[in-house]
Each structure stands twice: as C-alpha cells, then as structure tokens.
mmCIF file of the C-alpha atoms, coordinates in Angstrom:
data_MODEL
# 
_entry.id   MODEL 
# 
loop_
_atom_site.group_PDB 
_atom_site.id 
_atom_site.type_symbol 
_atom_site.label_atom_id 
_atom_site.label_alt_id 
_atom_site.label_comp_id 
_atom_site.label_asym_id 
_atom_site.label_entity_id 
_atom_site.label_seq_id 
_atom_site.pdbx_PDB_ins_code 
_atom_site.Cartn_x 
_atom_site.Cartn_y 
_atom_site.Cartn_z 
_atom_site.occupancy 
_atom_site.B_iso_or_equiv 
_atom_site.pdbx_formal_charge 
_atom_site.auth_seq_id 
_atom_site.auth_comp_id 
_atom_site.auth_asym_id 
_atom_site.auth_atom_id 
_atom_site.pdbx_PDB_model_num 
ATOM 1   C CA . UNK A 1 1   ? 5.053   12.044  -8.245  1.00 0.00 ? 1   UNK A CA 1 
ATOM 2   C CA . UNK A 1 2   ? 3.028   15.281  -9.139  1.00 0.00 ? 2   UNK A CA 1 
ATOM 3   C CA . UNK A 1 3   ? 3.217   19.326  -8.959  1.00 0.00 ? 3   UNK A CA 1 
ATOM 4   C CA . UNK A 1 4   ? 2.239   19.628  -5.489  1.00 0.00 ? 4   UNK A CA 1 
ATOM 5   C CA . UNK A 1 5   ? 2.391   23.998  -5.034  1.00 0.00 ? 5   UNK A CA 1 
ATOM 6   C CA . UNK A 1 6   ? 4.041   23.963  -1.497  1.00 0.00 ? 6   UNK A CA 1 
ATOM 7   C CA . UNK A 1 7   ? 7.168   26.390  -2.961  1.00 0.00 ? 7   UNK A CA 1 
ATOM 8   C CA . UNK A 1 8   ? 7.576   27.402  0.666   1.00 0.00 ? 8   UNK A CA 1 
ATOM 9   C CA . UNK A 1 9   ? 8.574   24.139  1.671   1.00 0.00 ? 9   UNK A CA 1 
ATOM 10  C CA . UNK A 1 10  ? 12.092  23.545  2.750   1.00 0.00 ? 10  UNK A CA 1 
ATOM 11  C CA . UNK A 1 11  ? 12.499  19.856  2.451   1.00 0.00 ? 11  UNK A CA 1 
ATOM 12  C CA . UNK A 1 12  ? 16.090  20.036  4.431   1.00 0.00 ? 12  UNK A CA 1 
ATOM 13  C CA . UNK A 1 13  ? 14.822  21.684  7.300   1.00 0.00 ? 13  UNK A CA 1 
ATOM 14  C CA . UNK A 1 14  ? 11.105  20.223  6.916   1.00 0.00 ? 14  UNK A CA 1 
ATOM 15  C CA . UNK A 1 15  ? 9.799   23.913  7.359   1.00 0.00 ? 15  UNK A CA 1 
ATOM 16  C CA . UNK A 1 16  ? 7.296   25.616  6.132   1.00 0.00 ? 16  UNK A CA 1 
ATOM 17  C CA . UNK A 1 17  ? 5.727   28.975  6.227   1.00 0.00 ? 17  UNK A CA 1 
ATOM 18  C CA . UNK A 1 18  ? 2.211   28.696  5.483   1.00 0.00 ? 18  UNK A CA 1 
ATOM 19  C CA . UNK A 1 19  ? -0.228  26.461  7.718   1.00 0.00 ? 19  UNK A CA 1 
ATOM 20  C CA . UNK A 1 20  ? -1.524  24.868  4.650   1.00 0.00 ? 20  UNK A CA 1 
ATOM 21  C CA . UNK A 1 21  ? 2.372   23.594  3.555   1.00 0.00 ? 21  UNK A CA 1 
ATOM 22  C CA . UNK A 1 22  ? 3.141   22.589  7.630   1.00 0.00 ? 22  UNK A CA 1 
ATOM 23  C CA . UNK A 1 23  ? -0.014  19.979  7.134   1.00 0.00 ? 23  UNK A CA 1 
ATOM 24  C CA . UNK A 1 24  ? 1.371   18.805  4.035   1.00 0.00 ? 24  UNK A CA 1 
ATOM 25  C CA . UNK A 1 25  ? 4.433   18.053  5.470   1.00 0.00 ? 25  UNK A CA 1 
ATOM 26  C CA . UNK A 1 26  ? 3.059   16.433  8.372   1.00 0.00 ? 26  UNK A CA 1 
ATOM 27  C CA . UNK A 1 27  ? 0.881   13.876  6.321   1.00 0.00 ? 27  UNK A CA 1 
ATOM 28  C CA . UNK A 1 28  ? 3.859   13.239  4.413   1.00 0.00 ? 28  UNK A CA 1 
ATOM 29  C CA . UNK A 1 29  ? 5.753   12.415  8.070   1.00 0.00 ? 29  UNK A CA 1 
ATOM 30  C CA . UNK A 1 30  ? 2.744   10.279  9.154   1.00 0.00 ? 30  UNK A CA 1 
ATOM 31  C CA . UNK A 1 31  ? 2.284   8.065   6.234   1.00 0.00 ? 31  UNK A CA 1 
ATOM 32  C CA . UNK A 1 32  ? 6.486   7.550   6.682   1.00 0.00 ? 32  UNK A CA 1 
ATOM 33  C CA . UNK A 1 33  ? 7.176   8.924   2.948   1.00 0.00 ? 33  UNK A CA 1 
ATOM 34  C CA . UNK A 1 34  ? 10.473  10.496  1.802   1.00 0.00 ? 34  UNK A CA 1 
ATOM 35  C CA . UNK A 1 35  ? 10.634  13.383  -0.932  1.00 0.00 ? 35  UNK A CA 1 
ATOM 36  C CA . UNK A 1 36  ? 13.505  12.388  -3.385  1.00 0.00 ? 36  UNK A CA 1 
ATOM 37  C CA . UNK A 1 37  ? 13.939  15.466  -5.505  1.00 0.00 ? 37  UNK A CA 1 
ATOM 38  C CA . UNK A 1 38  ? 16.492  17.848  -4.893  1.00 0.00 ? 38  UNK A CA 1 
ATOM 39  C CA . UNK A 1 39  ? 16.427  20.049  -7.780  1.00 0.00 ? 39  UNK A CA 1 
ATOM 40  C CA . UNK A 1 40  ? 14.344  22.571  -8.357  1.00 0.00 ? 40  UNK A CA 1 
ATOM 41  C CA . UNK A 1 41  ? 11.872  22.670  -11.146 1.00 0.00 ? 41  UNK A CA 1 
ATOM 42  C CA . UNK A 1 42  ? 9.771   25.561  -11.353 1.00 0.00 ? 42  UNK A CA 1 
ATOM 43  C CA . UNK A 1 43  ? 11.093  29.265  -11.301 1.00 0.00 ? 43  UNK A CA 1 
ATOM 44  C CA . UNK A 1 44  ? 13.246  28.619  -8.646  1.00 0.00 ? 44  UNK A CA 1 
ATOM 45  C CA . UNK A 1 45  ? 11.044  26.506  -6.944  1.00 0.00 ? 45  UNK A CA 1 
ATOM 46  C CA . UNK A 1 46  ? 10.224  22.896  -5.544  1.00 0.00 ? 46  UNK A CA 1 
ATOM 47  C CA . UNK A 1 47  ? 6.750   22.236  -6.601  1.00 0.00 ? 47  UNK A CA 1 
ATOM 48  C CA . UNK A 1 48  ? 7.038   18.869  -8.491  1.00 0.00 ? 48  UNK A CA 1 
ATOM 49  C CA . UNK A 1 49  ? 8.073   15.982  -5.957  1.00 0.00 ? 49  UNK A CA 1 
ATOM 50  C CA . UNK A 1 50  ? 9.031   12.524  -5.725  1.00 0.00 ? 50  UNK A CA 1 
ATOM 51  C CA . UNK A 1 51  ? 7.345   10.880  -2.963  1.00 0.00 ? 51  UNK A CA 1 
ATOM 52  C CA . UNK A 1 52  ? 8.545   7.664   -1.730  1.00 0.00 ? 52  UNK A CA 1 
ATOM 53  C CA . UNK A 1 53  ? 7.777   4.695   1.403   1.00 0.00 ? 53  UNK A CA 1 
ATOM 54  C CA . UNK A 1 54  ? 10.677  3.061   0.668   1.00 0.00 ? 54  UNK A CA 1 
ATOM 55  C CA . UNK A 1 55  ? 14.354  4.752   0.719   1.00 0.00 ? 55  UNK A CA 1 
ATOM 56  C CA . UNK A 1 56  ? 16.366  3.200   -2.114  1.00 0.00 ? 56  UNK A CA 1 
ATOM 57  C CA . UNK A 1 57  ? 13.489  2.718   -4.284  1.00 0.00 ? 57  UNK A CA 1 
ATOM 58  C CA . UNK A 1 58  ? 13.569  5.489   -6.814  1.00 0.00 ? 58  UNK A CA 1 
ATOM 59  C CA . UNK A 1 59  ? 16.874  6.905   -8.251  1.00 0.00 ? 59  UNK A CA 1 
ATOM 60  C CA . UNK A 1 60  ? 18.671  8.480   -10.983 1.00 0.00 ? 60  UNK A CA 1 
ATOM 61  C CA . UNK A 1 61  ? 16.485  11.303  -10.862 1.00 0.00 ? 61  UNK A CA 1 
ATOM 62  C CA . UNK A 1 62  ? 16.910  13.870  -13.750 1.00 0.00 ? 62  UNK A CA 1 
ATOM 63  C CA . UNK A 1 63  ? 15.674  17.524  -14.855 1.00 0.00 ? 63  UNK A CA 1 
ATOM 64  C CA . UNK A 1 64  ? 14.567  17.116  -18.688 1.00 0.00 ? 64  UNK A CA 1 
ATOM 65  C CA . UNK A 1 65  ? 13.937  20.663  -19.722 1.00 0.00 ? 65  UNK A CA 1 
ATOM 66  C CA . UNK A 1 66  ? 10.769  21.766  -20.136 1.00 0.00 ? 66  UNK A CA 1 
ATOM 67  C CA . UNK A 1 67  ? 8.156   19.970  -22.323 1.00 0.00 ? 67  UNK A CA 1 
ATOM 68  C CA . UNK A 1 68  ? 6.499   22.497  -25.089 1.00 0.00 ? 68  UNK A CA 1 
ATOM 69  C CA . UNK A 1 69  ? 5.411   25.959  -23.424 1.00 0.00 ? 69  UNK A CA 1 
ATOM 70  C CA . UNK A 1 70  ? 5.208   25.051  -19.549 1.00 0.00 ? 70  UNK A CA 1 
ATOM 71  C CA . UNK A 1 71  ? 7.114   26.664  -16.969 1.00 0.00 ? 71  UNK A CA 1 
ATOM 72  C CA . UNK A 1 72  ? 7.885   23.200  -15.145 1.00 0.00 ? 72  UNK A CA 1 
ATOM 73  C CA . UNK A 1 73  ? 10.612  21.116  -15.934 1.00 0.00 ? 73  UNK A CA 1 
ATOM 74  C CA . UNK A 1 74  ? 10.117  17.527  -17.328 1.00 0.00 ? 74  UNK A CA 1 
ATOM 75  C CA . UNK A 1 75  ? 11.280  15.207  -14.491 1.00 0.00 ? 75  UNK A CA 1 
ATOM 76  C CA . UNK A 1 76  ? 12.810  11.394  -15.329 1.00 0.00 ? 76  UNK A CA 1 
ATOM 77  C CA . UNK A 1 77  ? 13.354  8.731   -12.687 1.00 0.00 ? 77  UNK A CA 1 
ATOM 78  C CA . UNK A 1 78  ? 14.175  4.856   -12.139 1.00 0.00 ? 78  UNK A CA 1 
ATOM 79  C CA . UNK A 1 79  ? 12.267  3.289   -10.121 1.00 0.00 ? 79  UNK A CA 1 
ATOM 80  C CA . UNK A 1 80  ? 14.860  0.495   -8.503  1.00 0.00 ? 80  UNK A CA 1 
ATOM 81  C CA . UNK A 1 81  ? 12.491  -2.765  -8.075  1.00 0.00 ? 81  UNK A CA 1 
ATOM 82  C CA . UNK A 1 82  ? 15.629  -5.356  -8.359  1.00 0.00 ? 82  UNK A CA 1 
ATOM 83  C CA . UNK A 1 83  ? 17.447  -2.994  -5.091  1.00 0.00 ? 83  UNK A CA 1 
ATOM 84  C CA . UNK A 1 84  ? 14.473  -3.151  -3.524  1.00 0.00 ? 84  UNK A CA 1 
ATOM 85  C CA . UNK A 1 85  ? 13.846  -7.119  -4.108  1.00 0.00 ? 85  UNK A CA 1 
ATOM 86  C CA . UNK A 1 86  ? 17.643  -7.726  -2.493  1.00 0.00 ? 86  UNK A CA 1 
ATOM 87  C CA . UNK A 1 87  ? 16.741  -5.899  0.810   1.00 0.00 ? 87  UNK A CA 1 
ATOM 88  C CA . UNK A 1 88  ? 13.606  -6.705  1.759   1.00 0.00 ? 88  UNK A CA 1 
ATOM 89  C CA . UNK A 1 89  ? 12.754  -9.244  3.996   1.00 0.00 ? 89  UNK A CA 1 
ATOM 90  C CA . UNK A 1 90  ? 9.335   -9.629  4.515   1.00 0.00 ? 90  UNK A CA 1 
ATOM 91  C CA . UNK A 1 91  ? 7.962   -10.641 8.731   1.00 0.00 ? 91  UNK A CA 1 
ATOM 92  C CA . UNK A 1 92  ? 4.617   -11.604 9.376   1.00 0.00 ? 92  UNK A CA 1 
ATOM 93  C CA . UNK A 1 93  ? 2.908   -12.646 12.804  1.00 0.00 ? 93  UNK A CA 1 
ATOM 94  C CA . UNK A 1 94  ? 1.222   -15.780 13.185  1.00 0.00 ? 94  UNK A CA 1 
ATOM 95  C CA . UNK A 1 95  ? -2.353  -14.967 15.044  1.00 0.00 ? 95  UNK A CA 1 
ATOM 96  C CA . UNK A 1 96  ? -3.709  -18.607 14.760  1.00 0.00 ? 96  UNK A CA 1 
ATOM 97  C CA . UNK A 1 97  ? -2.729  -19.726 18.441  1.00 0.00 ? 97  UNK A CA 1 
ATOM 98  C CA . UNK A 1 98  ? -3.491  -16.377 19.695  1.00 0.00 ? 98  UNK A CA 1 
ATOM 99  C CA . UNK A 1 99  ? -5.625  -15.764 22.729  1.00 0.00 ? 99  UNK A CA 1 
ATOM 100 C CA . UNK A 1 100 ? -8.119  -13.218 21.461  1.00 0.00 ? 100 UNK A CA 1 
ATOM 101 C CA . UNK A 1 101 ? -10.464 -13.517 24.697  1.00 0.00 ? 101 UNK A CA 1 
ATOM 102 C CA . UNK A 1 102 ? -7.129  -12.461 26.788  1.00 0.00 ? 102 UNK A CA 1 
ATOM 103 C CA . UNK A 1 103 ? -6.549  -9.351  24.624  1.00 0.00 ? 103 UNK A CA 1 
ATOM 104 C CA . UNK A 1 104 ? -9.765  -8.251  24.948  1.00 0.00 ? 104 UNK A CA 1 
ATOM 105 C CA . UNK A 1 105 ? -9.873  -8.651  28.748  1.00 0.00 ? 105 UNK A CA 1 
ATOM 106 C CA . UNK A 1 106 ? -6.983  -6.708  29.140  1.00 0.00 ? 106 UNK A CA 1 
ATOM 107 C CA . UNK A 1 107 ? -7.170  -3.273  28.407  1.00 0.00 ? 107 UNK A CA 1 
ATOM 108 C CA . UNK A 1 108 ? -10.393 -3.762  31.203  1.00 0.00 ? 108 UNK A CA 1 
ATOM 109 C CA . UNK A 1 109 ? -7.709  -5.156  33.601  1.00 0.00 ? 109 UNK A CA 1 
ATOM 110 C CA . UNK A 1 110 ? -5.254  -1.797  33.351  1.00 0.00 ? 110 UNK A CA 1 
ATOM 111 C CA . UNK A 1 111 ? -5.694  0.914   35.696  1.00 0.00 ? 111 UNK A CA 1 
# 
C-alpha cells in the first residue's frame, strides 16, 4: 500500500499516458499483482493503491477522510488471512529422484 503518483493511470483499462506510468503498470503485470482500490483519493485522483498477489486477500476497503492538513485521504483495509487459509492449497515438486544429468543434456540435444 503507498501513494504511488501515477494519476494517469486507468486501472480498468490498464492505460496509461506517460512512459514512466506504462512501466509501472507493466511491473505490476509481471510480478502478477492486482490493485484493489477503486476510489479515488487525491483531488480526483488514484495515487494511493492497494497492491495485492493474491485476489481475495484484502477487503473492506474504506476512504477515512483526510488525516490533519493533507490532501490524501486516509485509507482502511482488512487484510482476509482466515479466506485466504480456506483456499489455498499449497503443491510442491519432489526433485529427489530427479535426473539432473538428463536436464542438463537436453537443452544440448534440441535443435
């Protein structure tokens, strides 16, 4: 969560005008995170976001006015760890029998 300054962002459309907001939105699509806040918080703008990995895990997401003189709005959330707990399963591999000569013949055996 933080003031991020990308008020040309459109979050719906994942568009943005300046180059400098497009790369911020396209770490935020390679590390597979979700922004969670839909209102807007500063003049009319979007600058304070919720970023999550997991959709689900952060709700009830409420403006709080603003705190003393600032121009940004206060921001409350939940952060859901029991919803979270109930749908996540975790899968690991099991690399002990693996053949690690093979996979690193391989790639030499492709044309």
């Amino acid at each position: 969560m933080g003031d991020f300054n990308h008020p040309d962002i459109c979050w719906r459309d994942s568009a943005a005008e300046h180059k400098q907001s497009r790369k911020f939105l396209e770490c935020v699509d390679d590390n597979f995170l979700l922004q969670v806040m839909e209102e807007l918080t500063r003049r009319g703008a979007m600058l304070d976001l919720i970023l999550t990995n997991k959709e689900g895990l952060v709700g009830d997401v409420k403006l709080k006015g603003s705190l003393g003189c600032s121009d940004h709005e206060m921001v409350e959330f939940r952060i859901l760890r029991a919803a979270r707990r109930a749908h996540s399963k975790l899968t690991t591999l099991d690399f002990r029998g693996a053949d690690f000569g093979l996979f690193r013949d391989l790639p030499g055996s492709v044309p």
